[in-house]
C-alpha positions in Angstrom: -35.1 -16.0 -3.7 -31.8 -17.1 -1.8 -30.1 -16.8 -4.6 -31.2 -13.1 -5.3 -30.7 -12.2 -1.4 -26.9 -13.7 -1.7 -25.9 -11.8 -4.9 -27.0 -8.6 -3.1 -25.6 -9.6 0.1 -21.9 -10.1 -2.1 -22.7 -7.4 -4.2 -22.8 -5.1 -1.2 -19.7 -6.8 0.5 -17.5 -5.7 -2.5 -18.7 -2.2 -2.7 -18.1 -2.3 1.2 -14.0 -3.6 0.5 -13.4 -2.0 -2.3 -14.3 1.4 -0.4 -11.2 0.6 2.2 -7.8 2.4 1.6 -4.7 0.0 1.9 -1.3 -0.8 1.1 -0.1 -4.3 -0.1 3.0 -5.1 -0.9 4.0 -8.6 -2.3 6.0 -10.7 -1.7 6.0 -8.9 1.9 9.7 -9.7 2.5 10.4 -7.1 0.3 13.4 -8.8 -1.1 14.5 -8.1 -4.6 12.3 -6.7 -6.5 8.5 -6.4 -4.7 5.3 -5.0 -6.0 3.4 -2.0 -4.3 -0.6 -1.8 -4.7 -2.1 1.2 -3.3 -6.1 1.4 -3.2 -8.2 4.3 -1.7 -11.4 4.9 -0.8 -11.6 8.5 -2.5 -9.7 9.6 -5.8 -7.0 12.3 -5.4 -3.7 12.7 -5.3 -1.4 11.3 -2.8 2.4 11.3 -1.7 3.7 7.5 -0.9 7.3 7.8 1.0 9.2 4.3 3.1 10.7 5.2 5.5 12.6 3.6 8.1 12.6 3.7 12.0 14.8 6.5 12.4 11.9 8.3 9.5 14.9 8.6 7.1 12.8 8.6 3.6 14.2 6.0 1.4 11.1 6.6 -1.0 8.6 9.1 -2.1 6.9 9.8 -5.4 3.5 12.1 -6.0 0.6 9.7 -7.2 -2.6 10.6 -8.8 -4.6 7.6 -7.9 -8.0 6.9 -9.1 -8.7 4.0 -6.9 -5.6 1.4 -7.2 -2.3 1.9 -8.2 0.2 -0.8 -8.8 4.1 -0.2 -9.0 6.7 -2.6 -8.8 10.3 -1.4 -6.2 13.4 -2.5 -6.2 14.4 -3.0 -2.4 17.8 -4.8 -3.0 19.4 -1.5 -1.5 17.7 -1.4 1.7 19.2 -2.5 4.7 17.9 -5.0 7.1 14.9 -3.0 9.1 11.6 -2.2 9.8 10.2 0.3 7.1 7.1 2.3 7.0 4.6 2.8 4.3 2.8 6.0 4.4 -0.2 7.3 2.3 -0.5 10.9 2.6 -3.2 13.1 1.5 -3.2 16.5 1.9 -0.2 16.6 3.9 -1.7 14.5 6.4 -1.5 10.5 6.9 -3.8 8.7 5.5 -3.0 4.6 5.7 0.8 3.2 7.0 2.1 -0.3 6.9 4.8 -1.6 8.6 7.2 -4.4 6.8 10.4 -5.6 8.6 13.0 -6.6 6.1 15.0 -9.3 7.7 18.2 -9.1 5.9 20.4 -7.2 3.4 20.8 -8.5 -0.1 24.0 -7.2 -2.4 
């Protein structure tokens, strides 16, 4: 019986996470070359843009995203900064991260 009460108890845990809408990126220096995983909680599409503090768009592509979606950037262009990555749907913002780059690579 614990057993059965602990694979529901997980079971309901994962649908619970898997429902959240996020951004990771990885490695979070964003040095080089970094991968960008976006998950949401409702399929659709959705505008991803970076930009920095002074909101000067670096990035931005159109995504049709089922429930993750994975990209890999290249970042060796950016300067040193704090950058923001924002999740719009509908025009409006939907999840934003904030990664500070802490120095410029040529």
């Amino acid at each position: 019986m614990r057993i059965i009460l602990l694979f529901i108890t997980l079971l309901t845990f994962t649908n619970l996470f898997s429902q959240k809408t996020r951004i990771e990126v990885s490695p979070k220096t964003i040095l080089g070359t970094s991968s960008i995983v976006t998950q949401v909680s409702e399929k659709g599409n959705y505008t991803l843009k970076i930009v920095d503090e002074k909101n000067k768009v670096f990035f931005e592509k159109e995504l049709v995203i089922e429930e993750v979606h994975v990209m890999k950037h290249r970042f060796t262009n950016y300067p040193k900064g704090t950058y923001s990555f924002i999740l719009l749907k509908d025009n409006k913002i939907n999840y934003k991260k904030v990664i500070t780059k802490t120095y410029y690579e040529e």
